[in-house]
N, C-alpha and C positions, 0 to 999 in steps of 0.2 A: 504494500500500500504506500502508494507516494505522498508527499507532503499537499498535493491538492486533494486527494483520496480524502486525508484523516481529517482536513477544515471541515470536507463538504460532509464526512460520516458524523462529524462532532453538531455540525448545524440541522443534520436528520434525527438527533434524537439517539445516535447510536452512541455505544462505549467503543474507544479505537484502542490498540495496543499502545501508544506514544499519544499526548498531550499536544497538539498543535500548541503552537508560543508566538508572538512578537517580541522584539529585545530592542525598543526604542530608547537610547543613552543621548545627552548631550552632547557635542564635541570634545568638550572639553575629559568627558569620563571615556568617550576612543580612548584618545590622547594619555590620562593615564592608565590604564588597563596596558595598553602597548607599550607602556617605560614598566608597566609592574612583569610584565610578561616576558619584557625584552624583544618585543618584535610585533608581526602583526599573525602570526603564525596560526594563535589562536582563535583569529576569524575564519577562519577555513571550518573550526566545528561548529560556528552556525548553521542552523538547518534551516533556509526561508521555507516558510510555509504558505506565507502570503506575499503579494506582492501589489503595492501601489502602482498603481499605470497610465497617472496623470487623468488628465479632461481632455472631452472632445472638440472643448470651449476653449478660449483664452477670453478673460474678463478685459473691458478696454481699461487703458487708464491713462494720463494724461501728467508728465512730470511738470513739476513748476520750479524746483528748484534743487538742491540735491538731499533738501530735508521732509517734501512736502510733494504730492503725485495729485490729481483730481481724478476719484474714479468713476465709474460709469453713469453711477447714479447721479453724478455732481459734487458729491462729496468732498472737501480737503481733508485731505490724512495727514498726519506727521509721522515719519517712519525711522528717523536719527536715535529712537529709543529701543530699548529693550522688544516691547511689543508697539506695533503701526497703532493711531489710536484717530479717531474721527477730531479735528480740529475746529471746522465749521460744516452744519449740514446741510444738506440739499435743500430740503425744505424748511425758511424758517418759522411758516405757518401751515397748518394742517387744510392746504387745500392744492390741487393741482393744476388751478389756472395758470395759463401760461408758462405750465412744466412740461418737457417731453420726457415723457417715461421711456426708456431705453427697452429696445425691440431687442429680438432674439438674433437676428441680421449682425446687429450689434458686434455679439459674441462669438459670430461662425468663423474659425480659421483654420485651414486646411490641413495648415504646417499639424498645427496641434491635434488636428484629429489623424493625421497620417501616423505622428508619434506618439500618441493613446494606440493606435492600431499597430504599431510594430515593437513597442513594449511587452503586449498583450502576444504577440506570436510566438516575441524572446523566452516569456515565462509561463510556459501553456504547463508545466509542471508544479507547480503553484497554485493557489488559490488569489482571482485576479481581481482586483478592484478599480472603480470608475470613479473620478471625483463628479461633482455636482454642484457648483455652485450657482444662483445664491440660493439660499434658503430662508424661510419665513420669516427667524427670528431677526434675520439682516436687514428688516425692515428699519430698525435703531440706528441701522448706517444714513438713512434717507432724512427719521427727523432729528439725530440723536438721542444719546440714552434716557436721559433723563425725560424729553418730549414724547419720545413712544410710550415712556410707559403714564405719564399724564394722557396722551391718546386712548389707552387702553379703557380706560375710565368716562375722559369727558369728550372723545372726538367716538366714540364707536364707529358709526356711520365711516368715515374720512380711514380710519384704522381699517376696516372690514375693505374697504373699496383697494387701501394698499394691501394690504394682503393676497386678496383677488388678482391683481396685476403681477404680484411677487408669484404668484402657484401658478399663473400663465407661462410667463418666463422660466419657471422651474420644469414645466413641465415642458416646455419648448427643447429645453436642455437635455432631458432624459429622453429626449425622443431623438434627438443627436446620436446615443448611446445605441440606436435597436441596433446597428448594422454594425458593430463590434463586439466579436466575443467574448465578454469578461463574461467571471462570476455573479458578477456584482456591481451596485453602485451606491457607492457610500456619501453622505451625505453630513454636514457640522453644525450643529443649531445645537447652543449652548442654552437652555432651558433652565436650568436650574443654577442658585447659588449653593452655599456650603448650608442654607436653611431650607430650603424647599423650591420650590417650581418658582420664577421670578415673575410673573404676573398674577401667580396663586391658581391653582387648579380650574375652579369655575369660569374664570375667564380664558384658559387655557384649551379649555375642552372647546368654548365657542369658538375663539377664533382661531387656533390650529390642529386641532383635533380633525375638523371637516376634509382641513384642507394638504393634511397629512396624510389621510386617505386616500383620496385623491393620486398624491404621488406616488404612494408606496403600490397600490392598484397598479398604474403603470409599469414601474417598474418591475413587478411580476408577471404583468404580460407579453414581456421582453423574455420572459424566464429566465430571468435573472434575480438575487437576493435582494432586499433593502436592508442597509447598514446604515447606523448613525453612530455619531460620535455629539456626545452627550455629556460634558462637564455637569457638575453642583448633583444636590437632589432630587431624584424624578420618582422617590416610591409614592409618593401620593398620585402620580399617577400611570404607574406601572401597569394595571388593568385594561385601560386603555392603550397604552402604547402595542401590549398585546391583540387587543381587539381589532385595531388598525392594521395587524398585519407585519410589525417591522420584525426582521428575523434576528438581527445582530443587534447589541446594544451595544456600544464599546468607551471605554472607562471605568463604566463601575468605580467611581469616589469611593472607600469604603470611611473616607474621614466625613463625607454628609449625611445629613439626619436622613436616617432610615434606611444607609445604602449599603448595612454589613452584606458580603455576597454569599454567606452561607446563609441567610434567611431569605435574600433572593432569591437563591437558587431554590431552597424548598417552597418556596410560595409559588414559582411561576419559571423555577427551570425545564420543567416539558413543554413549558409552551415559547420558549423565548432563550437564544444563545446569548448568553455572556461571555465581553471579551476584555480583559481588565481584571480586577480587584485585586491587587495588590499596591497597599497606601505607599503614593509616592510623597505624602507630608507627613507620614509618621512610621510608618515600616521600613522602608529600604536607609532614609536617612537615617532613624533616631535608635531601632535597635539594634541589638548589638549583631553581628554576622551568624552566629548560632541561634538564635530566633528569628534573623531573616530566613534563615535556613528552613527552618520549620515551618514557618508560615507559607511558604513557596509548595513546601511539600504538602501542607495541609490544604493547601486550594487546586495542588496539580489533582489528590485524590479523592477529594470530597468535590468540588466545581466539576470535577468531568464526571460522577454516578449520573448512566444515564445519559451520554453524553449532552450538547448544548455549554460547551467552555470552549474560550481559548486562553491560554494566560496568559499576562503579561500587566507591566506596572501601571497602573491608572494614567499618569503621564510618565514624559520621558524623564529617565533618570536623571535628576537637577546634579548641578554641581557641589553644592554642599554634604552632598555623601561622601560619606568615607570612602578611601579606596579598598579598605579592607571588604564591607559593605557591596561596592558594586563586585569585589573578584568574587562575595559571595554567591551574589545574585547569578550573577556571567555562569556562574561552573554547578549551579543547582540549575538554572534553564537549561544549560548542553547535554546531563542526562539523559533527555531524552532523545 
């Protein structure tokens, strides 16, 4: 059984002999792992299991200077920091007069879907994934953060109507996608903080719940998977996510309220893979390399009963872990 075999048995519900994994590190933790190692030797017993294979899109964007890019929607970003962060937004009022909402024309580029399609032939041994962008919650790029979620409440109407045009374009995208063989196509809408769902469930269920569906439908009639990647807490509303169809959930926080993944798992592991749960704010940094140990081992064996697991660290391995810490992690994933 090769490493696309054991994603795709683990995503059907089956138990595999081996643990599918991702091993997403920083630069900075390569870099020491290969001075702790003395070489790069030890990447050769990585096993990919999956594989990222870009988009069929390229997002436009628009530089202004070497700190600052305007993207599709209109947006100023500033990008000179750590993470790109919305500077001024597109819309500074909740209406769309005299805005042109960016077409799907927009995003068509050849280049990029030629190498979505020649990534995807490179690693047919693999388990293959399709990015997606935008998604629902990028509405907050259009009026910024703090305005969407005042929208959420006192624009309904103006909020509902952007959303509507966001699930057009989204699904314009995933239709890019039919005529490329991946596995999959994953998608990034960060829903939740480290307290719960950020607009709070009831309003979550009206305006993306509907229009989650929606995509995830698609995407299945590609037959292909729907994958998200899902920072903060989403078990309030876990049920639905299920209901909707998504097949992969990936992160698993297990430092947010409600997101330990062994109660996940027993709540709603037959019906839903988890790909994550191992705490990259509190496990791989803060304990010591023999209970990182354990904990790796306790999620390889208990997260895959019944398959529906892949493991790996909620995010990627920050820099402030120890290197003893990461040579732990490194050589308890290669086991398998």
């Amino acid at each position: 059984m090769g490493p696309r075999e054991v994603v795709l048995e683990q995503i059907a519900h089956h138990e595999t002999p081996v643990v599918p994994y991702s091993l997403p590190l920083e630069p900075v933790i390569w870099e020491r792992l290969d001075e702790h190692y003395r070489g790069q030797e030890w990447r050769e017993r990585i096993t990919t299991y999956l594989t990222w294979c870009g988009s069929p899109v390229a997002a436009p964007s628009e530089s202004i200077d070497d700190a600052h890019y305007r993207d599709a929607f209109g947006a100023v970003w500033r990008r000179d920091g750590e993470v790109p962060a919305v500077v001024t937004p597109a819309l500074a009022s909740p209406s769309f007069d005299g805005y042109a909402f960016p077409s799907i024309d927009a995003y068509i580029n050849a280049e990029a879907k030629e190498a979505a399609r020649k990534r995807i032939a490179e690693s047919l041994g693999t388990f293959t994934l399709l990015a997606v962008t935008p998604c629902l919650w990028e509405s907050w790029y259009v009026r910024g953060f703090e305005a969407t979620l005042v929208d959420c409440v006192a624009e309904e109407d103006f909020y509902c109507e952007l959303l509507d045009r966001l699930t057009d374009l989204c699904l314009a995208v995933v239709d890019e996608c039919a005529d490329i063989p991946a596995d999959a196509i994953m998608m990034g809408d960060d829903w939740g903080d480290q307290r719960g769902v950020l607009i709070g469930p009831k309003r979550w269920r009206r305006f993306h719940k509907p229009r989650y569906a929606r995509i995830f439908e698609a995407i299945h009639d590609q037959g292909k998977l729907a994958v998200l990647h899902c920072c903060g807490s989403v078990a309030e509303i876990m049920g639905d996510i299920v209901e909707i169809g998504l097949d992969v959930l990936e992160s698993v926080q297990p430092e947010a309220a409600g997101m330990n993944p062994y109660e996940l798992k027993q709540k709603w592991g037959d019906r839903i893979t988890f790909w994550g749960g191992l705490g990259s704010q509190s496990t791989i940094p803060f304990a010591t390399p023999d209970e990182l140990r354990k904990e790796i081992r306790r999620l390889r064996r208990e997260m895959s009963k019944g398959g529906g697991y892949i493991l790996a660290p909620a995010k990627p391995v920050r820099i402030e872990t120890p290197t003893e810490n990461a040579v732990a992690l490194v050589e308890e994933f290669l086991l398998t």
